[in-house]
N, C-alpha and C positions, 0 to 999 in steps of 0.2 A: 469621293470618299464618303462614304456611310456610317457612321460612329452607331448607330443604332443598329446597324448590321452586325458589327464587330463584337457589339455587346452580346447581339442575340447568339453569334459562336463562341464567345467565349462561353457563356451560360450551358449553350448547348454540347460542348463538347467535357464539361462538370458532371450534367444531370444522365449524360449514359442513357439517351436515346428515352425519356421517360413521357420525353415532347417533341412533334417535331422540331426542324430550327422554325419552320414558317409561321407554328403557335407561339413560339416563345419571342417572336418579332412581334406578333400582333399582342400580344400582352405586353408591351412594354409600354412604357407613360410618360408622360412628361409631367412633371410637379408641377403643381401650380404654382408655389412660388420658390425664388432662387436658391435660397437657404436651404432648401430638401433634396439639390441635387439638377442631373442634368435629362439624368434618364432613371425611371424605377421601376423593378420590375414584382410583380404581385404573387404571391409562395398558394394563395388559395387551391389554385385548380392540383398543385402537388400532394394537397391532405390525401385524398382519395389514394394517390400512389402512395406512400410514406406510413398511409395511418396516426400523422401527428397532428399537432398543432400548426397552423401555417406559420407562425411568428416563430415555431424552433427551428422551422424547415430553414426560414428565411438565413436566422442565424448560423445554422452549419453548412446551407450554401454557400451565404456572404464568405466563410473563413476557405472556401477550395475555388473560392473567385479569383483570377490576380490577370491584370496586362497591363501595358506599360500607358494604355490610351487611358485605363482608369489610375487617378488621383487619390481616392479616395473611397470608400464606402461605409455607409450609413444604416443599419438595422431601425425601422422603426415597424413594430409590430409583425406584420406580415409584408412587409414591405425592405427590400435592397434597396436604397440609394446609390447608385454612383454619380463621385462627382469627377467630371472627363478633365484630362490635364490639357490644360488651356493650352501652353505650348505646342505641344504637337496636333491638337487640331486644329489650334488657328492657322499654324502652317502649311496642313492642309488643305485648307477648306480657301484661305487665301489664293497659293498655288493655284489650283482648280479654277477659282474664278478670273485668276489675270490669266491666265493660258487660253481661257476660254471664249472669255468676253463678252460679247451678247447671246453668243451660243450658250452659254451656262443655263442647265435648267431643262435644256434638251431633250425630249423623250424617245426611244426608238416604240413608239404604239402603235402607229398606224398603218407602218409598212407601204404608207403611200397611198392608202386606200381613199376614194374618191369621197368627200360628205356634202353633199347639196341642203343649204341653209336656206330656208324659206324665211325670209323677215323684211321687214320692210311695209312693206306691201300697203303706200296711200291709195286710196282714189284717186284718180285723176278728174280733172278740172276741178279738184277743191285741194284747200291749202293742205300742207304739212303742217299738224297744231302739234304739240306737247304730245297729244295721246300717238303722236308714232313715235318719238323719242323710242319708249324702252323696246320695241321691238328692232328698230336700226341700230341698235348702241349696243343691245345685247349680244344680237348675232353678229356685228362684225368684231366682238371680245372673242365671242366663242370661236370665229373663224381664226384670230390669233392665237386662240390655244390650242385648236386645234392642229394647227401649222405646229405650235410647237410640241407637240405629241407626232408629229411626222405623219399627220392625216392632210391629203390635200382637200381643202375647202373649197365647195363652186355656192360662190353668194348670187342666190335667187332674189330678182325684187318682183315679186306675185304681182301685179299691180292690177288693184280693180279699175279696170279697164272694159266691164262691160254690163249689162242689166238694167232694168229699168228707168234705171234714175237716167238714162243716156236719152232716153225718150222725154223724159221730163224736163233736160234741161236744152234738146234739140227742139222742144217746143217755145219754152222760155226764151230761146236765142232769138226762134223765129219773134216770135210776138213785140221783143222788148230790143233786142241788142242788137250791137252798133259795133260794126269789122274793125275800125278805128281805134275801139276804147279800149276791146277784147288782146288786140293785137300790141296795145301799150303797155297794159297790167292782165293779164289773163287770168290769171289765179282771183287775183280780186273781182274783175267782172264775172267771172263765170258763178263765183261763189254768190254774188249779187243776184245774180239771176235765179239761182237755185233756190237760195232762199226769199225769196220773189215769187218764185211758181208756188212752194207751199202756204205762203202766207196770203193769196191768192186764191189756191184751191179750196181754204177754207171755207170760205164763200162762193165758193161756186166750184161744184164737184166735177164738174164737165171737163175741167184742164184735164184733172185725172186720165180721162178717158182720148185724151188728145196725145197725151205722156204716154198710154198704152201702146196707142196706133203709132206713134212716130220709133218706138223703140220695135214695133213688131216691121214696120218699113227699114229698120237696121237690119233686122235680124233676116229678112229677104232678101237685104243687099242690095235698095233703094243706093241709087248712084250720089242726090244727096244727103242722102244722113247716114253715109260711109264716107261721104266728102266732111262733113262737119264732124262725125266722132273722129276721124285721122287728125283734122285740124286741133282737134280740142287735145288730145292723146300727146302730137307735139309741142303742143304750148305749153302744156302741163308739165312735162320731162325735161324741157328746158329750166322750168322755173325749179322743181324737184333739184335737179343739178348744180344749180349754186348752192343751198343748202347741204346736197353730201359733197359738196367741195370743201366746204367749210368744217364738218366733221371727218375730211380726209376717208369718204366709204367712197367704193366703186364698187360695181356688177360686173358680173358673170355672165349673164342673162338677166335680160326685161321684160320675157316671156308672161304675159298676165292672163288675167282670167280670156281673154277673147282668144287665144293662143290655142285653147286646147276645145273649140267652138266643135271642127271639124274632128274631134277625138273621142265625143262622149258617146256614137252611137256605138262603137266596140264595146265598152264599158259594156253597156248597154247587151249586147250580144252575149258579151264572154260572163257576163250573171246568167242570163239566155240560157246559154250554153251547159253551165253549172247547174241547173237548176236551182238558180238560189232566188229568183223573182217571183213575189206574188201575189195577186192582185189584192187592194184592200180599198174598199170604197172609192175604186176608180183609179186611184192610185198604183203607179209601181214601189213595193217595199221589198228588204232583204231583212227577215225575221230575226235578228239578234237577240230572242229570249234568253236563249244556254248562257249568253256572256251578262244577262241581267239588267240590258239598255234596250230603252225604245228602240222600234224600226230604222232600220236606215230609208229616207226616203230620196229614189233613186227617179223618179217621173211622176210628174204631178198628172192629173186627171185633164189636163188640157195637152199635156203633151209635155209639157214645158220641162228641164231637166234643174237638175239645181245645184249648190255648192258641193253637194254628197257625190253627184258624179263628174263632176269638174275633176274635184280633189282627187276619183279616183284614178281618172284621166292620168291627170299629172304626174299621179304615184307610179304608176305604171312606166308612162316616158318616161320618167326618171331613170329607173330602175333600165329600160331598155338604152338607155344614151350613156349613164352615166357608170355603170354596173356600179351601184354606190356598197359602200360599207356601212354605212349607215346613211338617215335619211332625215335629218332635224327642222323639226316646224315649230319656229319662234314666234308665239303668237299666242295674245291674250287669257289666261285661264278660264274666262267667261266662255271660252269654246274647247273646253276638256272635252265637254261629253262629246262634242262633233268629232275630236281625234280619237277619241274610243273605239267610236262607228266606225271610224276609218279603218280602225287597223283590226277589227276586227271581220272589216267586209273582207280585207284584203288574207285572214286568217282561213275565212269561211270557201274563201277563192283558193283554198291548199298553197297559198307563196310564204313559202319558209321565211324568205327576205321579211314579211312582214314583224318580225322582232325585231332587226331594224331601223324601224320608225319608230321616232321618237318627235312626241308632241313637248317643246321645253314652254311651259307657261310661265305669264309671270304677271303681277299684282299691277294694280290703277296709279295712274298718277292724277292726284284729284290738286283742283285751286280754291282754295280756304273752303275744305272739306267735302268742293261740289264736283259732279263728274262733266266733262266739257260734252257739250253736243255741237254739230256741225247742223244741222237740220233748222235749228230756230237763230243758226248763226252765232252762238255763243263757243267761241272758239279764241284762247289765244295758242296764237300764231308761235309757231316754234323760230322763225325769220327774226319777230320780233323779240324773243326771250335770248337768242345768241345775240342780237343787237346791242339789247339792255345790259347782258352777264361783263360783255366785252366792252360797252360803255363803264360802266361800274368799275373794271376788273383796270379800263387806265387812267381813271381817278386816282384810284389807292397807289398807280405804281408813280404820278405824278406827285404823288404826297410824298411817298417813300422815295423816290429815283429818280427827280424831274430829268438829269443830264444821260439818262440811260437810252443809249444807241436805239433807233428801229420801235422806239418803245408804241405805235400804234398796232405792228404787228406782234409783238409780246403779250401786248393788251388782249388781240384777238386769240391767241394761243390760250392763256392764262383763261379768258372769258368764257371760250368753250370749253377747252377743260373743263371747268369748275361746271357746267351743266353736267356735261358726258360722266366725270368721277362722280358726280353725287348722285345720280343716277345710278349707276354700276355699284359704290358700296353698300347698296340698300341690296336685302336680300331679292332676288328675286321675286320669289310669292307676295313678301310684302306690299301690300298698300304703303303712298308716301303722300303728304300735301307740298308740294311746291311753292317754295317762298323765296326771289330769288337771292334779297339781302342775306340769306343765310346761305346760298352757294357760294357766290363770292368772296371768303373770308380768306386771309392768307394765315388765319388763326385757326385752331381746332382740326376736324378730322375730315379739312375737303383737298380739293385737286392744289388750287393755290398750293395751300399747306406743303404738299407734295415736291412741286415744282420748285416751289420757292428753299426747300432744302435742297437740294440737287443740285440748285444755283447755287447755291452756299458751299458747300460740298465742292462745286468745280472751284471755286473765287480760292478754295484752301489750295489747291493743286496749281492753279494762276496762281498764287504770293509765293507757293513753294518753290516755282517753274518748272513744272510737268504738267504735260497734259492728262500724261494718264502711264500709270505704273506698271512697267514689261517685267520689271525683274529686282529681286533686291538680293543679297544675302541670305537675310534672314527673314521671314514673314511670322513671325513667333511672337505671340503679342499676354502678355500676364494678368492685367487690371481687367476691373469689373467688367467696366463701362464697354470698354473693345467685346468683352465674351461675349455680352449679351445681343450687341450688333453681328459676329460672329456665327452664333448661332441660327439665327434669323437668315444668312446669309448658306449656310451649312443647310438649313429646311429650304430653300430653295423649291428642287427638283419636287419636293413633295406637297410644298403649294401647288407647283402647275398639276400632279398629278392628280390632285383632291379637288379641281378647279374643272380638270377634264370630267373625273369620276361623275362628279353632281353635276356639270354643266352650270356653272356657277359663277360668273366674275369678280363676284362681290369678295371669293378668295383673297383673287388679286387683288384686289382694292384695300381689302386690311392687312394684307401683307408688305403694301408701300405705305400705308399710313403706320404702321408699327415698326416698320423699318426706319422710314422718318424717324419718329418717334424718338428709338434706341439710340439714332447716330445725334440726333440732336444732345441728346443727354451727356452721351462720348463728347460730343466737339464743347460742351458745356466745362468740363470736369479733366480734359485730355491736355494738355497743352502741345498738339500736334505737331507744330513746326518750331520749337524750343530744341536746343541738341540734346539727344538721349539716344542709348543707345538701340529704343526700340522707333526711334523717329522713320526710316523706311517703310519700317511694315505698318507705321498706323498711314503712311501717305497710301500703302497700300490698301489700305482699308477704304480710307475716304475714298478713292480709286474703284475698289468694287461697289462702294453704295452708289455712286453714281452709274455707273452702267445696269446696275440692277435695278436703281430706281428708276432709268430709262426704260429699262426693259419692261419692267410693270407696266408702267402709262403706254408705252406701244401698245402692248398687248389690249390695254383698256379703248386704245383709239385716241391717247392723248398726247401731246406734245410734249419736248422739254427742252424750253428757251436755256440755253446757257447762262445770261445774264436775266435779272429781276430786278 
């Protein structure tokens, strides 16, 4: 049920075709506050047709307006207010969501179409820090909404998994490490090592050149230093694997940079081929003036090939394995211009598919203002920050809930969450500093906050004795408090939609914190389970905010403990 649909036919079938119906839906507004209505729709663009004033248009509109969904209506200026009779859409929009369940929200978009999500993507033999958070967290939201637009999602984890540092740290192994220590803590030792060889190098440039040759004996296919990068590759992915156990991500494919080793000399060719290759001091480039970006450089002057045809590599299987419908690269905005190149080498190659591809960037996650480096070892550790959030998060529920069942794994639900949500409601592009005392709050606008209404929410349905509301009489609900939860609940489908449109989660994320929000305010001011004759349908309400407030946090990649 569409109440903004309804509007725009009733409107449309007053004005006698003067609009389409599709402009007079996209004109239509929401007030910004409650007092002005529920929907309004703006008389401007009609001067032109009328010749009038848009504030008389609005007034001899508003008097040949009439349905039984609108309440009320309001003339201010150029502006129709309606205000919707709460009865009949709470009934609706109720209805709709116990029928539906966690399906509510559902989009038919995608027709099924295949979307390969590039995110993720650590090095291997060095840790998971903070700075891969927003690419894992983002792309596996986006892979939930795009499930729920009826796209099927295949989550790529790109894993750098090959290039020089592979030399630099197969020399470091040999020189310094020990099978034993490697084998105990990997991620630690290897990281030890790495930052070892450069601090090392400083003083004496010769590693350097020992880093070159051991990576250039990989890349021949030296029996061991394809024995020690395998070793390192699995130690790595093991430890990778408890961390996305812990944020609930799994892959599609592990397919990483070394993957597409034996794929770039086609690239290679099918530019060849095109003639779109051409020498520039030694180098191979693909001219990209027309589109206004530097060259793509596609072969270094030593032979050597680089990220440019990796990627193009990729782009290509992709498209031949997956036939995708689209093709999403979640991955730092600090590498725009590199997807530019990308999708314009792949423009310049005549593949239509190239529209497409879509580069999703997003903003830094800095710690007290500085950005992390892996290099001089200045890394905190994302292991350690879900440790810490999840420490913290069963403090507060032993303050608040010491007798509360299970409560170490609550804590750990509660702990992650509260990274993974406060991550995802920042915009994307944005820049954030991370402090963790202020993700763990079960107060203000974080995951806590979330969960811990939900719980509350189920505890009303527990004291009521329902778990959850099939059917009532009546779902018709009159008072403020319920509309505005209501409504919220009615925008639904059109958060996930505006969620997909941008590629955006941070949607979702203020639409369960605002959801929150509303029903806290309801359960404040409502006296829900007192007898009244509207006592069902608010059990039914409390009933949709909890599956919708679950459905959010799924969607986000986050949990929802029943009890808090």
């Amino acid at each position: 049920m569409d109440y903004k649909q309804q509007i725009a036919e009733t409107i449309y079938s007053v004005l006698n075709e003067h609009l389409t119906l599709e402009d007079i839906y996209l004109l239509l507004e929401k007030p910004k506050h409650a007092e002005h209505g529920d929907v309004a729709f703006p008389a401007f663009q009609l001067a032109k047709v009328f010749r009038k004033n848009p504030a008389h248009i609005a007034q001899e509109l508003a008097e040949d307006i009439s349905s039984p969904l609108i309440s009320k209506k309001q003339v201010v200026g150029p502006y129709i207010n309606f205000f919707l009779n709460k009865e009949s859409v709470s009934q609706g929009v109720l209805s709709e969501v116990v029928a539906e369940k966690g399906n509510y929200g559902h989009l038919s978009i995608g027709n099924g179409g295949n979307v390969p999500i590039d995110m993720s993507s650590p090095n291997i033999a060095k840790p998971m820090s903070m700075g891969h958070l927003r690419s894992t967290v983002i792309g596996n939201a986006l892979s939930h909404i795009l499930e729920k637009v009826d796209f099927k999602p295949i989550r790529i984890n790109h894993l750098g998994d090959w290039g020089t540092q592979f030399g630099k740290l197969i020399t470091a192994y040999k020189k310094w490490g020990n099978e034993e220590a490697v084998r105990a803590e990997p991620i630690k030792e290897l990281l030890a090592l790495y930052v070892k060889f450069h601090e090392v190098a400083e003083n004496d440039p010769t590693l350097e050149d020992d880093g070159r040759l051991w990576f250039k004996k990989l890349e021949d296919g030296n029996e061991e230093a394809v024995e020690l990068w395998k070793w390192f590759r699995e130690e790595s992915l093991k430890e990778f694997k408890k961390v996305y156990d812990r944020l609930n991500i799994s892959f599609d494919s592990l397919s990483g940079e070394a993957f597409y080793n034996d794929k770039m000399d086609q690239v290679v060719d099918l530019l060849n081929e095109k003639e779109l290759l051409t020498m520039d001091r030694g180098a191979y480039i693909v001219d990209l003036e027309k589109y206004d970006l530097n060259p793509a450089l596609i072969k270094k002057s030593d032979g050597a090939t680089l990220y440019m045809t990796r990627d193009l590599a990729a782009a290509l299987y992709r498209k031949k394995n997956y036939d995708f419908a689209q093709s999403l690269y979640v991955v730092g905005q600090e590498q725009s211009n590199h997807f530019k190149q990308l999708i314009a080498v792949l423009k310049e190659l005549g593949l239509d598919w190239s529209d497409d591809v879509h580069h999703i960037p997003f903003g830094l996650i800095t710690k007290d203002g500085k950005k992390l480096s892996t290099r001089k070892g200045k890394v905190v550790l994302l292991e350690d920050v879900l440790n810490e959030a999840s420490a913290q998060a069963l403090k507060q529920i032993e303050d608040k809930n010491p007798n509360l069942p299970d409560k170490e794994r609550v804590a750990e639900q509660v702990g992650v969450g509260a990274v993974v949500f406060h991550d995802l409601k920042n915009d994307r592009l944005n820049n954030f500093d991370f402090t963790i005392e202020e993700v763990v709050q079960f107060e203000g606008e974080t995951g806590p906050y979330v969960q811990y209404t939900r719980a509350r929410a189920m505890s009303i349905l527990n004291k009521a004795g329902v778990t959850t509301v099939e059917s009532a009489n009546s779902l018709a609900l009159t008072d403020d408090y319920s509309w505005e939860v209501v409504k919220l609940l009615h925008d639904y489908p059109h958060t996930i939609r505006r969620a997909y449109e941008n590629f955006e989660p941070s949607i979702i994320a203020k639409h369960a914190i605002t959801l929150a929000q509303a029903f806290n305010r309801f359960y404040a001011n409502v006296r829900v389970l007192d007898a009244h004759p509207e006592k069902e349908a608010r059990l039914a309400l409390v009933s949709a905010v909890t599956d919708i407030l679950k459905e959010d946090l799924r969607i986000l990649g986050v949990e929802s403990p029943d009890e808090m």
